[in-house]
N, C-alpha and C positions, 0 to 999 in steps of 0.2 A: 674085534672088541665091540661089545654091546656095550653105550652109553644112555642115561636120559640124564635132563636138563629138568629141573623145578624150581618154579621162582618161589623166592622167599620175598611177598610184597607186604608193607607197615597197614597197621591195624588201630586205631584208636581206642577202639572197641570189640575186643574178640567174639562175645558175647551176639554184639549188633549186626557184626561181621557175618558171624555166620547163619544169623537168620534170613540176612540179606541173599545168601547165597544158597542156603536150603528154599527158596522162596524160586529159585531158576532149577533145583533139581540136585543141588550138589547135596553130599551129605558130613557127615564130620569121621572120620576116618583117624581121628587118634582119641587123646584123653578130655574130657571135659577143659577146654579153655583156661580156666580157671585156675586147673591144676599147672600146667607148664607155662601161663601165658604165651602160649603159642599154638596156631593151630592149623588144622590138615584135614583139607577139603577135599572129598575127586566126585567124579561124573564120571561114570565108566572109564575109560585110562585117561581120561586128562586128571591132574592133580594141582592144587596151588596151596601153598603153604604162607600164613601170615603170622608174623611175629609183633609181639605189643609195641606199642608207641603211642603214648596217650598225647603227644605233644607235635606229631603231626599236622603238619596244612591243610589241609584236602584240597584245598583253591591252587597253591603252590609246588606239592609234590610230584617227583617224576616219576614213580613207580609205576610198572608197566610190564604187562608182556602179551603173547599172542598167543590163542588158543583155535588149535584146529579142527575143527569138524567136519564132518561129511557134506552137511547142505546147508551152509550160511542164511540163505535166504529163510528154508523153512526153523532154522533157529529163531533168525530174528522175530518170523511171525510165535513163535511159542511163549519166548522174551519179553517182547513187546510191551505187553500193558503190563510187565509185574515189575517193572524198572520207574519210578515215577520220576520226575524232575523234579530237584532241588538244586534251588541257586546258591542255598547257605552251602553245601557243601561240594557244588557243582557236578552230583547225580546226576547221571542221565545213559540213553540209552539213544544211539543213530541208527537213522534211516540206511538198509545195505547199499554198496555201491561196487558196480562192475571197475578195477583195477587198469592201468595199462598191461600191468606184469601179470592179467592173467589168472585172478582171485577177484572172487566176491566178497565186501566185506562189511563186517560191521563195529559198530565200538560200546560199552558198557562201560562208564565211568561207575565207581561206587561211591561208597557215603565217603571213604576215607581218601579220594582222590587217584584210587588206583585204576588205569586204563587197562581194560581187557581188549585189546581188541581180536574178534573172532572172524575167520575164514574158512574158505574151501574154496578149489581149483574153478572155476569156469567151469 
């Protein structure tokens, strides 16, 4: 049986959403936002999918998931400075760090309080 898994994580702003995330390289992979209020980003086979919710926390929400890539380290350097901090919505982008379990990693908070966080093996 071949399975995948794609998180469906909340969007305040689908529009904002995805400039955010065309701005790290994703691209928009279904219909204009607008049209579904929903929407469908990938990066070569990673994919994440957001749905609206204009009434989201960003400071408070636990939406979340993990994205894997080849080399953490050189993500984070590509990442880096296109992720800015903000406190109003608790944006932000960390420093990678060596694991016990064995993964380098790093974290992407977005404008809407969703954690990406991204890895690769050791």
């Amino acid at each position: 049986m071949t399975a995948r898994a794609v998180p469906i994580l909340l969007s305040r702003d689908l529009r904002e959403t995805l400039g955010f995330y065309e701005r790290l390289g994703f691209e928009n992979r279904g219909a204009p936002p607008e049209e579904w209020q929903y929407l469908i980003i990938g990066r070569g086979d990673a994919e994440l999918h957001f749905t609206e919710d204009p009434d989201v926390d960003p400071l408070t929400t636990a939406s979340m998931c993990y994205l894997y890539v080849d080399d953490a380290g050189l993500q984070y350097e590509e990442w880096a400075d296109l992720v800015p901090s903000d406190p109003a919505t608790g944006s932000r982008i960390t420093a990678p760090v060596d694991t016990d379990y064995g993964m380098r990693e790093f974290a992407v908070v977005d404008r809407n309080g969703n954690l990406v966080r991204v890895g690769s093996a050791i």
